[in-house]
Structures are given as C-alpha cells and as structure tokens.
C-alpha positions as protocol buffer text, in pm:
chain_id: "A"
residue {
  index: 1
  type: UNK
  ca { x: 10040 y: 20663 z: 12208 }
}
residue {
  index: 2
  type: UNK
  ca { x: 10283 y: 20412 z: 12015 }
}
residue {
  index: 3
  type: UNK
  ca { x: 10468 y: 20369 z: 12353 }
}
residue {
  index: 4
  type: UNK
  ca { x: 10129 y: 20255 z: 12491 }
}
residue {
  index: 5
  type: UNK
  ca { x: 10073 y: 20035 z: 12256 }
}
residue {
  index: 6
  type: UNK
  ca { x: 10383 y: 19820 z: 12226 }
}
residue {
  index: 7
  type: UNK
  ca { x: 10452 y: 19868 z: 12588 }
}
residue {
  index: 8
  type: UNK
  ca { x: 10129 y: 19830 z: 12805 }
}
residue {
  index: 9
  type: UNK
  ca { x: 9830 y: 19740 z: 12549 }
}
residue {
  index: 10
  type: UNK
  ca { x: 10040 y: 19428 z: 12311 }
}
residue {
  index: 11
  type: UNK
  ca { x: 10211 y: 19288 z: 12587 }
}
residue {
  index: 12
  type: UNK
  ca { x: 9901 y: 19206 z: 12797 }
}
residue {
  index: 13
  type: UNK
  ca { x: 9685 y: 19153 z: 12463 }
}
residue {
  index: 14
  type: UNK
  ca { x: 9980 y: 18828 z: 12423 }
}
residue {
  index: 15
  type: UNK
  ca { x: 9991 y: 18694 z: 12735 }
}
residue {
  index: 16
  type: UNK
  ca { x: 9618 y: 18709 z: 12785 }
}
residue {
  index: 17
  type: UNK
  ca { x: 9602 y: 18468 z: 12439 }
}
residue {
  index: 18
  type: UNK
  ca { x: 9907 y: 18281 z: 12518 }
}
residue {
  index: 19
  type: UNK
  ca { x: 9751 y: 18173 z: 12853 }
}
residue {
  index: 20
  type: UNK
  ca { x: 9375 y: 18139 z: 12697 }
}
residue {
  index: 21
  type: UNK
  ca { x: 9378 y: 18013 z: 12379 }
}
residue {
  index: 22
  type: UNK
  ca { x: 9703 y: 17744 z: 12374 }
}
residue {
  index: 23
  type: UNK
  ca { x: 9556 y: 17570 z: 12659 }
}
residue {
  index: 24
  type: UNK
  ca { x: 9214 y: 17568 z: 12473 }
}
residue {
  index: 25
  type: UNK
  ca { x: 9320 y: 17388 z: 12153 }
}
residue {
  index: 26
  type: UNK
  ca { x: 9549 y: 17140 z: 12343 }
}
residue {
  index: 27
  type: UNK
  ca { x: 9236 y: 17010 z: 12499 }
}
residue {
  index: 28
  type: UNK
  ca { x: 8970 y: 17056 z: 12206 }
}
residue {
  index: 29
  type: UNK
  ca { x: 9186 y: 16899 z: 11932 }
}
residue {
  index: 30
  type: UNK
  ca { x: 9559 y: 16711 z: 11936 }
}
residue {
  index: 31
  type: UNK
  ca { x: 9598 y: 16669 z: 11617 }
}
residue {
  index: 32
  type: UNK
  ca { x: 9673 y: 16992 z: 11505 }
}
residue {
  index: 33
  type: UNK
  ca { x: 9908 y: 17047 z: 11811 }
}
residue {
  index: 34
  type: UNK
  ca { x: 10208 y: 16923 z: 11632 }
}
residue {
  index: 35
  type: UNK
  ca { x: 10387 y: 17048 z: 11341 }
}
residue {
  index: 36
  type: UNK
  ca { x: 10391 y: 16891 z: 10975 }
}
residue {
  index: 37
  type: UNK
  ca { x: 10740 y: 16735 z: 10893 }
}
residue {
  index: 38
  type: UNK
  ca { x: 10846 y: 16829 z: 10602 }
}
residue {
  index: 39
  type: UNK
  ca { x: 11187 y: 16654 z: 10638 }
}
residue {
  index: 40
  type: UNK
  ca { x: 11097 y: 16387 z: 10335 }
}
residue {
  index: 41
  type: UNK
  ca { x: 11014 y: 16686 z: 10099 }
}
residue {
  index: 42
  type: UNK
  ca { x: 11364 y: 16879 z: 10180 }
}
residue {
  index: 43
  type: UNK
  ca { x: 11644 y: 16827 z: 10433 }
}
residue {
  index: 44
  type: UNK
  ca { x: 11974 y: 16950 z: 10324 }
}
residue {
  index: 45
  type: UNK
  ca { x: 11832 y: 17356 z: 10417 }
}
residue {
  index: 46
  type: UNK
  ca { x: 11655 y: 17217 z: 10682 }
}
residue {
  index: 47
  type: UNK
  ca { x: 11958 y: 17094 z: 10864 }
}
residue {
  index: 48
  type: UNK
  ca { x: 12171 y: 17415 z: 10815 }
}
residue {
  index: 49
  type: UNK
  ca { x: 11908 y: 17636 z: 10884 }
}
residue {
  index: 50
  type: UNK
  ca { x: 11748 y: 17452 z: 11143 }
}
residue {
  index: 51
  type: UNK
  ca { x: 12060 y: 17365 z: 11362 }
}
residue {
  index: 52
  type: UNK
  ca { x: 12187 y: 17746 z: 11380 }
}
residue {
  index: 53
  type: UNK
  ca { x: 11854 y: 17869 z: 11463 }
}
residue {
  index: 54
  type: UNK
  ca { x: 11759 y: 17637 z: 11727 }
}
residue {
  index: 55
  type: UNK
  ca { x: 12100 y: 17715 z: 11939 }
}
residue {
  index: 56
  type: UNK
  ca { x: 12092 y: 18105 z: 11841 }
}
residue {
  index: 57
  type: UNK
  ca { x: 11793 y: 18132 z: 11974 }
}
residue {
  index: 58
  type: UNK
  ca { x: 11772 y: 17913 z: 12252 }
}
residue {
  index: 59
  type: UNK
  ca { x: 12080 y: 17999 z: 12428 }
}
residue {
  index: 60
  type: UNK
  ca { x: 12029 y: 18436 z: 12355 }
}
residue {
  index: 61
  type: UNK
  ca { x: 11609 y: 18359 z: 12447 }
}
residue {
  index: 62
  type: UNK
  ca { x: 11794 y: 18166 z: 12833 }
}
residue {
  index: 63
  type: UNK
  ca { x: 12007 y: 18494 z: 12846 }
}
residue {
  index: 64
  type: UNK
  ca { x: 11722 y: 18691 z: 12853 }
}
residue {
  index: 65
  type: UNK
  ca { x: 11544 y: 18497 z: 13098 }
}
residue {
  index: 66
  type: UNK
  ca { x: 11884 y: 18462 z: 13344 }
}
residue {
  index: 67
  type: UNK
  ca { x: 11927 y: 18854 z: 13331 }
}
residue {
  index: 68
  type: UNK
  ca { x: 11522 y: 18875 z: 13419 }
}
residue {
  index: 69
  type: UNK
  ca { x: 11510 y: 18660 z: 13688 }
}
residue {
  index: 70
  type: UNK
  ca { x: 11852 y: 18763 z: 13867 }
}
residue {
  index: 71
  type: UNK
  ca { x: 11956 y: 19113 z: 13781 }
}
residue {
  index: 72
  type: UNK
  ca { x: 12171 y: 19183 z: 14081 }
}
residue {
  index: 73
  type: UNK
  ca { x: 12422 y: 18838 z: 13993 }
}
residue {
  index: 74
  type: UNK
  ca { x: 12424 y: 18948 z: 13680 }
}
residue {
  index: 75
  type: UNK
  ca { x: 12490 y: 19322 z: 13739 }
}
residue {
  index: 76
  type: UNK
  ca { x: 12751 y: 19173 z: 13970 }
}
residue {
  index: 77
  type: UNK
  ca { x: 12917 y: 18994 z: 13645 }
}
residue {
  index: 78
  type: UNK
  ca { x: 12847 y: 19258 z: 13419 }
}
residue {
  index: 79
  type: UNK
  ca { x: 13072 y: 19447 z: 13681 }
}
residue {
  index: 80
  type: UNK
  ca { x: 13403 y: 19301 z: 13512 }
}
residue {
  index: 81
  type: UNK
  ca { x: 13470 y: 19497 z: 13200 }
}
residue {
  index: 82
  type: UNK
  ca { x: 13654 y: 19206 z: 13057 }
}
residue {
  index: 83
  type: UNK
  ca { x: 13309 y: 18981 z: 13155 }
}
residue {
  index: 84
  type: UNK
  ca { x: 13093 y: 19221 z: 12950 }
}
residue {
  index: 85
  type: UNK
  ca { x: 13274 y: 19194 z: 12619 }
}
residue {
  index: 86
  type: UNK
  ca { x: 13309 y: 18801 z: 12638 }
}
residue {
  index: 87
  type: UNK
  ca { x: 12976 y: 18789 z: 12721 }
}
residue {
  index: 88
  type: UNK
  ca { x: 12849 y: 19045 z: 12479 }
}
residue {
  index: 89
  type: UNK
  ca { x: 13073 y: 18898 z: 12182 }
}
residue {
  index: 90
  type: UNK
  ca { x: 12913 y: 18574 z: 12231 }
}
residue {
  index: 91
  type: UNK
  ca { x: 12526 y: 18688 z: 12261 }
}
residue {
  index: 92
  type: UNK
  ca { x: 12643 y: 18857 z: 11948 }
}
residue {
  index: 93
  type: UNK
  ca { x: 12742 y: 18575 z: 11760 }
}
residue {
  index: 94
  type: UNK
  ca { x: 12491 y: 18335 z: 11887 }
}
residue {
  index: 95
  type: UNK
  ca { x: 12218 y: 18623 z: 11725 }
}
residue {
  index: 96
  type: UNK
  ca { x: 12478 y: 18628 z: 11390 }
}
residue {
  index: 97
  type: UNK
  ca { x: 12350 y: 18221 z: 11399 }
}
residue {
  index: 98
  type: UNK
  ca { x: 11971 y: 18277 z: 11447 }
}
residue {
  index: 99
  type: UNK
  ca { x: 11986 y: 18534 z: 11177 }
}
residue {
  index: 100
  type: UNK
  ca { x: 12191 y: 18308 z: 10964 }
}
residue {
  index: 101
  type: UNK
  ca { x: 11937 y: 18003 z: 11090 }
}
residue {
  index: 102
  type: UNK
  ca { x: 11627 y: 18235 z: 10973 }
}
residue {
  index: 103
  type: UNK
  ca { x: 11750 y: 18320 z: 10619 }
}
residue {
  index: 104
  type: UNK
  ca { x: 11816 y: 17968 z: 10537 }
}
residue {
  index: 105
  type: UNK
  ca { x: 11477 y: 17869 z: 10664 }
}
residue {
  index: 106
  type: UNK
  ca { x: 11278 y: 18122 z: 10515 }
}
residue {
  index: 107
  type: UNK
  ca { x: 11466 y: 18059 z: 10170 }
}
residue {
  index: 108
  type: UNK
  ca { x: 11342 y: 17730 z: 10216 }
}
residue {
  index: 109
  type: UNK
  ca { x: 11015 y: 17806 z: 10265 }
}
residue {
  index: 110
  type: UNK
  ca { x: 10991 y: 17975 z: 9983 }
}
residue {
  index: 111
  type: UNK
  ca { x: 11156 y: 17751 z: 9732 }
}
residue {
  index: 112
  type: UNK
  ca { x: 11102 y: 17374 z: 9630 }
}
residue {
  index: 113
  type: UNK
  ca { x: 10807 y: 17170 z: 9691 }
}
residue {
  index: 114
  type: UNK
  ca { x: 10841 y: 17285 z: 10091 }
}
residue {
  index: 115
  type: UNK
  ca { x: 10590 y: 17648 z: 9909 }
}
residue {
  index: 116
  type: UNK
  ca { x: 10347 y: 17391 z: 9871 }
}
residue {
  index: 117
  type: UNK
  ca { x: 10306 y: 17304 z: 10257 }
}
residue {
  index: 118
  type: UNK
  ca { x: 10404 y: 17622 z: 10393 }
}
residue {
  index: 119
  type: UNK
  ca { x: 10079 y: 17805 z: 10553 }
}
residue {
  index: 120
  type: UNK
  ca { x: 10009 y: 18183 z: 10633 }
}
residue {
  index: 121
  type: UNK
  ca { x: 10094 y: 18136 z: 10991 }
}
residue {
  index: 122
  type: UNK
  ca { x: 10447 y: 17969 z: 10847 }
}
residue {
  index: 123
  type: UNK
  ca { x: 10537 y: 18315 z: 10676 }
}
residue {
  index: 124
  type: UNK
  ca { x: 10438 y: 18548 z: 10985 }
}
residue {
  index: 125
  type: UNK
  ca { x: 10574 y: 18340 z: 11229 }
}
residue {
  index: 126
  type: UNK
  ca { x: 10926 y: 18314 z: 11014 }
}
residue {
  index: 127
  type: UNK
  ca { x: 10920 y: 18670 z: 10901 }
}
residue {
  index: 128
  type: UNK
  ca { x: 10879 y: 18768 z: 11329 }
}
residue {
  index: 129
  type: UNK
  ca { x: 11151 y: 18566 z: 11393 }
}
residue {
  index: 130
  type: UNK
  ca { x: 11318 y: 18713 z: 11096 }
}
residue {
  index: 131
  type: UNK
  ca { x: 11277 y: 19044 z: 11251 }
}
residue {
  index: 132
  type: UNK
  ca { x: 11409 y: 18989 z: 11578 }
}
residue {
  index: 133
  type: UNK
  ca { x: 11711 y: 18827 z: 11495 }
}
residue {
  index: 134
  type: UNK
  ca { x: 11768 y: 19138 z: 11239 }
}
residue {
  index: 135
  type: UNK
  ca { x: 11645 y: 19420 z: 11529 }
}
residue {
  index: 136
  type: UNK
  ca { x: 11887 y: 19210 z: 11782 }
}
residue {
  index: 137
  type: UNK
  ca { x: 12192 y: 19152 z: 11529 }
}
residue {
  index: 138
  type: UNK
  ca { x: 12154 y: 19552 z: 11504 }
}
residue {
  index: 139
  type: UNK
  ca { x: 12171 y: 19624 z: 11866 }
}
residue {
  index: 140
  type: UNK
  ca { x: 12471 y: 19404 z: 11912 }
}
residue {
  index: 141
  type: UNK
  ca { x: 12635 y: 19582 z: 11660 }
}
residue {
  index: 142
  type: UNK
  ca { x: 12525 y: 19959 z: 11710 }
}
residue {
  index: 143
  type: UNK
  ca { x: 12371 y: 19971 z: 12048 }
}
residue {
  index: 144
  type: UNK
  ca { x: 12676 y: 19778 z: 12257 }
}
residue {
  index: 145
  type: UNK
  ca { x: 12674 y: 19666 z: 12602 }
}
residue {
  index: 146
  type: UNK
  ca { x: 12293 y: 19601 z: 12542 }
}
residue {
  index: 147
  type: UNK
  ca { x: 12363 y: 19356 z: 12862 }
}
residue {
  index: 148
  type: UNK
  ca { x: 12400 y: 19641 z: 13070 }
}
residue {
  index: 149
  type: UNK
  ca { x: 12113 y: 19858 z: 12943 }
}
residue {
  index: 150
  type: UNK
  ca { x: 11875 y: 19607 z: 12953 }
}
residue {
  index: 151
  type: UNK
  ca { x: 11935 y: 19562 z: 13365 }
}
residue {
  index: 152
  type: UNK
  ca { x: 11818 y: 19901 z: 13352 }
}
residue {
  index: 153
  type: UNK
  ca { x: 11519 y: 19968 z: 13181 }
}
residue {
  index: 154
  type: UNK
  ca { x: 11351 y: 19622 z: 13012 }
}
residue {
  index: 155
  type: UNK
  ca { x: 11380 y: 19406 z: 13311 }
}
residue {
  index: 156
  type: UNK
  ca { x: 11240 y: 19702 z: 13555 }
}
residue {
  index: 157
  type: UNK
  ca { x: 10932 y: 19711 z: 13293 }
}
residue {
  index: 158
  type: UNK
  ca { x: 10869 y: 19409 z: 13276 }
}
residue {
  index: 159
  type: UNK
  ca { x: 10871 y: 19395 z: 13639 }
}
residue {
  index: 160
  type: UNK
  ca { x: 10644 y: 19647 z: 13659 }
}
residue {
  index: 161
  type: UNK
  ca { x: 10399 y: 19474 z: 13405 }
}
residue {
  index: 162
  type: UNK
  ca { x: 10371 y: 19145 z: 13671 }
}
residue {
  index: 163
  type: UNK
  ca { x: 10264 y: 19396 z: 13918 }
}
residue {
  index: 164
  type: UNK
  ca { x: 10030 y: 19548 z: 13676 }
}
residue {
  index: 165
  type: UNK
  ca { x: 10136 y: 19873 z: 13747 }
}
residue {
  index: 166
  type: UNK
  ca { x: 10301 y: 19924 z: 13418 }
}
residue {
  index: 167
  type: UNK
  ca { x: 10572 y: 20179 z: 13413 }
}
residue {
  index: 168
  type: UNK
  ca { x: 10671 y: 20251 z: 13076 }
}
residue {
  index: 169
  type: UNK
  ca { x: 10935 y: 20535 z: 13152 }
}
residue {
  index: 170
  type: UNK
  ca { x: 11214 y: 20288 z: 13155 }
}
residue {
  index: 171
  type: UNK
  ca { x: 11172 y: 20191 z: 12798 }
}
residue {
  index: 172
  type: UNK
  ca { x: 11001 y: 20501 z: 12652 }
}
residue {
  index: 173
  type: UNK
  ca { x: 11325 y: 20728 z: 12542 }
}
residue {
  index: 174
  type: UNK
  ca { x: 11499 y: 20406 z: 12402 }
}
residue {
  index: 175
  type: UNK
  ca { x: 11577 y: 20333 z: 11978 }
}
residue {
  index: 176
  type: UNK
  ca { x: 11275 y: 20260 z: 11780 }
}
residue {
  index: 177
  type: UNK
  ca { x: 11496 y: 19940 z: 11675 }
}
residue {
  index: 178
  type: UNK
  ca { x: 11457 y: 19811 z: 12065 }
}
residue {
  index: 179
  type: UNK
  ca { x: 11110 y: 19881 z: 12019 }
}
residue {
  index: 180
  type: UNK
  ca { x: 11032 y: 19721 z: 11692 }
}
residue {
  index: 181
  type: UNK
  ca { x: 11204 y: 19395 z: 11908 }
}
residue {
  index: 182
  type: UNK
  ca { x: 10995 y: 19407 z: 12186 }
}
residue {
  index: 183
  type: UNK
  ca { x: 10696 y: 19439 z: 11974 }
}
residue {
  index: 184
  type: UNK
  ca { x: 10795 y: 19152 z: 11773 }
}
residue {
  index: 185
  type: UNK
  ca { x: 10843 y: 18928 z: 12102 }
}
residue {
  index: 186
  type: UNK
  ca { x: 10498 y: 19004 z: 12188 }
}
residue {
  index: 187
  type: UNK
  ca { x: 10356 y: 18938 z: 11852 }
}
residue {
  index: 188
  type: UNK
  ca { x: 10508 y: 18613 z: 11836 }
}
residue {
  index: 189
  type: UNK
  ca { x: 10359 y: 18539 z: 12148 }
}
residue {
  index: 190
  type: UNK
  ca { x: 10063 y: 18617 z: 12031 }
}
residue {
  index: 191
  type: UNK
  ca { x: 10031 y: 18473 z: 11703 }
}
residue {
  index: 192
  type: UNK
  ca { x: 10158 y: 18151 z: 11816 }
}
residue {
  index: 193
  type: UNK
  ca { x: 9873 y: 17930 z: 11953 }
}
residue {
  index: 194
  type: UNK
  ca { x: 9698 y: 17982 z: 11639 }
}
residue {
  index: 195
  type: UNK
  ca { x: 9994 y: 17812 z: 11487 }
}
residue {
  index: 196
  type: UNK
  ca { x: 10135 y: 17497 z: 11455 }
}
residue {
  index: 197
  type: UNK
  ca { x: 10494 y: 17638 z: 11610 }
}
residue {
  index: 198
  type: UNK
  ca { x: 10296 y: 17608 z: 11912 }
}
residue {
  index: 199
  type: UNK
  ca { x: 10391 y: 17248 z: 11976 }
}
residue {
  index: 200
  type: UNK
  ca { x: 10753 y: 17402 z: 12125 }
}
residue {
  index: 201
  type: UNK
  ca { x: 10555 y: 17489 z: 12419 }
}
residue {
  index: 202
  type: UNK
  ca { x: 10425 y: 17128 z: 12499 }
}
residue {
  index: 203
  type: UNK
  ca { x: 10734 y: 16861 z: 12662 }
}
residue {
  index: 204
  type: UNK
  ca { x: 10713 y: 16538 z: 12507 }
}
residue {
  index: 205
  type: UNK
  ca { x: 10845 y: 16358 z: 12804 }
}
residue {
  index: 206
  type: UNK
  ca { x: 10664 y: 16054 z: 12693 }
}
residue {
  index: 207
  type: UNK
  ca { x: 10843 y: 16043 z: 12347 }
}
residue {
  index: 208
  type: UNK
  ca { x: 11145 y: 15973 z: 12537 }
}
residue {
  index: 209
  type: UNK
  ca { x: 11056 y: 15615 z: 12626 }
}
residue {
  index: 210
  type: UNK
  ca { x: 10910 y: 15515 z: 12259 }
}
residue {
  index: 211
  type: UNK
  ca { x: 11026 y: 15327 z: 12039 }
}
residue {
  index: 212
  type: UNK
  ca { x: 11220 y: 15482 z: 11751 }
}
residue {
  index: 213
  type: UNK
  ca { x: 11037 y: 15475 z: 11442 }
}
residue {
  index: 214
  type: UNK
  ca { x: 11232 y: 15282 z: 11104 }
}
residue {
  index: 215
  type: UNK
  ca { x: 11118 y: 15464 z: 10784 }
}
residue {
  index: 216
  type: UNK
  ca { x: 11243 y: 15301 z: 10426 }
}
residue {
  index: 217
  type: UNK
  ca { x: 11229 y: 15367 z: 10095 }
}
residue {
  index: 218
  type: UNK
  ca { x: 11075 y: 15105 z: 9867 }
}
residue {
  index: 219
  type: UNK
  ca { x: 11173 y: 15060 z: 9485 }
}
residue {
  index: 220
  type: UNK
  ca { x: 10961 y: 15053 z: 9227 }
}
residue {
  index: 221
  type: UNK
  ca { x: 10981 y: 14687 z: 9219 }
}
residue {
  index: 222
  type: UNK
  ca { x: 10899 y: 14644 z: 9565 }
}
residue {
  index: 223
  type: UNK
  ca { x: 10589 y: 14879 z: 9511 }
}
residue {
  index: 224
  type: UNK
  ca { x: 10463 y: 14659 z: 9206 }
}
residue {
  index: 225
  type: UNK
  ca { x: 10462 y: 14351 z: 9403 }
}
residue {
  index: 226
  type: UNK
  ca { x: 10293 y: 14495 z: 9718 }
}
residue {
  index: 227
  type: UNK
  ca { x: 10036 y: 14653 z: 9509 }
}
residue {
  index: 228
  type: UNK
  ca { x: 9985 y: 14299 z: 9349 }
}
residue {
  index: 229
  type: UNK
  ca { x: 9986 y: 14136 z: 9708 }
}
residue {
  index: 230
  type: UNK
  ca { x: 9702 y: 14394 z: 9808 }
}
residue {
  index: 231
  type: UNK
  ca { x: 9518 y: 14312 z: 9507 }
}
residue {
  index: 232
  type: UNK
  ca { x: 9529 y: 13907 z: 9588 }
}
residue {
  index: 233
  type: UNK
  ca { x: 9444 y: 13966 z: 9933 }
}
C-alpha cells in the first residue's frame, strides 16, 4: 500500500498539479509569480547558502535528468570502474554543497528579521529540500554506486509511469531512505505552484535585455530634505 502511494498515486497526483495549476496562476495573476527579495533585510547567509545550493542542486538535479534520458551512454560510462568513482565522488560532493546550501538557508530563515517574511510555503518547501539533500547525502555515503542502481530500477519506473503502465517492481524492494527521496521529489513538485519558488520554472529571457537597476542608500540628511522638497511641492 505505501509502495502505491509514493510510487503510482503521488507521482501522478504532482504532475497532474504541476501541469494544471502553475500554468493557471501565471495567467490569472503575475504578481505573485515572483519571489520576495529579501536581499536588503539579510545577505551575508544568503550568499553562502544560496551559492552552494544553487550549483549542488542544479548540477546533481542535470545528472538525474542525463542518466533518464540516455541510460545506455551512460551505462556505457558507468562501464569504467575508474569512471564510476570520479563520477560518484563528485555527485557526492556536489549533494555535501546542497546540504551545506540548505542548512545555511534554513538557519536564515529562521533567524533575523528574514522570520518576519518567511511564509508557510517557505518552511515546507526548505524543509523538502532539506530532506532530499539529507536522504541523497545518505545514499552517497551508505548506498554507493547509486549511479549504477538507479539505471536499473528508477529510470525503468519512471519509464513505465510515461507509458502509464506503472511498474513499481523495480523500486519496490529498495531502502526506505530511496523512498523517503522519491517521495520528497514528488512533493516538491507538488507543493510548488502554490508557492512563490515557482518563479524557477518561468525563463526571464526578457530580463536579459533590461536595463540594470541602481539602488542607493540615502542618509538621514538626504531623507530630511526630500521629505521637505515633497512637502513644498
């Protein structure tokens, strides 16, 4: 029954509100697209946190996709021994980052004025992310040559999922710890068009050509006589 549920009944659940609902608010309100910058309120953890999680993710989350869309070149790569454990050390540290990235972040969170801004949907969303970088730090560590197992049995389900045929067999003897990941991929999927994080999924193209924007910080002095300027005008 759990198997069925984190394997057939969640991951169609997510894509069926990725695919309905993010396209639905893009079109019925902008505005709360984007995410609040909260750079002005606290950067110094941003930038440490942010930075580490952003290429820990990115680069293990492209992995992923690689191994899913061409098993057999990978299998083929996989094939050199030496290959494997170069490639496997660095997935490894690049999840030791995302971890590291997710700590900092959440600490952030909750600390400082940044509590004050910091929604619901903030906590889940950093506490799933929290949990996969913690269920995938663990595999590297205690489940090795994940690289190889994962040809194996998650890329033939999720195959099977496309097809709708779902054939949960591959994945059904594995840890609980690989399960408790998967379920947290599809839950962050999920959860995330009713959050702001959904922005990520939207390519600013157009931002590219703007102009950048100057922000500066005005004295007290400054203030005083703008105020008094307003006041005249």
């Amino acid at each position: 029954m759990l198997d069925t549920l984190i394997f057939v009944v969640l991951p169609y659940a997510a894509i069926a509100l990725a695919l309905f609902v993010t396209p639905y608010r893009y079109f019925k309100n902008r505005l709360d697209w984007s995410a609040f910058s909260t750079q002005f309120l606290e950067r110094r953890k941003l930038y440490w946190g942010s930075i580490p999680w952003h290429y820990g993710v990115v680069i293990v989350l492209a992995g992923h996709l690689i191994g899913f869309l061409f098993p057999s070149a990978v299998q083929s790569a996989l094939s050199n021994f030496s290959m494997l454990i170069v490639l496997e050390s660095i997935a490894l540290a690049l999840g030791l980052l995302a971890l590291v990235g997710s700590v900092i972040l959440l600490i952030r969170r909750a600390s400082g004025i940044v509590r004050a801004v910091t929604s619901y949907s903030d906590w889940i969303v950093l506490l799933l992310v929290l949990n996969q970088a913690i269920t995938g730090v663990y595999m590297g560590v205690f489940a090795r040559w994940g690289m190889e197992w994962y040809l194996y049995t998650a890329v033939p389900w999720l195959y099977s999922l496309l097809t709708l045929n779902p054939q949960i067999g591959y994945v059904s003897e594995l840890p609980l710890v690989f399960k408790l990941h998967v379920a947290g991929a599809f839950l962050i999927l999920a959860v995330l068009p009713f959050t702001k994080f959904v922005h990520f999924l939207f390519l600013p193209l157009d931002f590219l050509k703007d102009p950048p924007l100057l922000y500066r910080w005005a004295s007290r002095k400054e203030k005083k006589v703008a105020i008094e300027e307003t006041k005249r005008s």
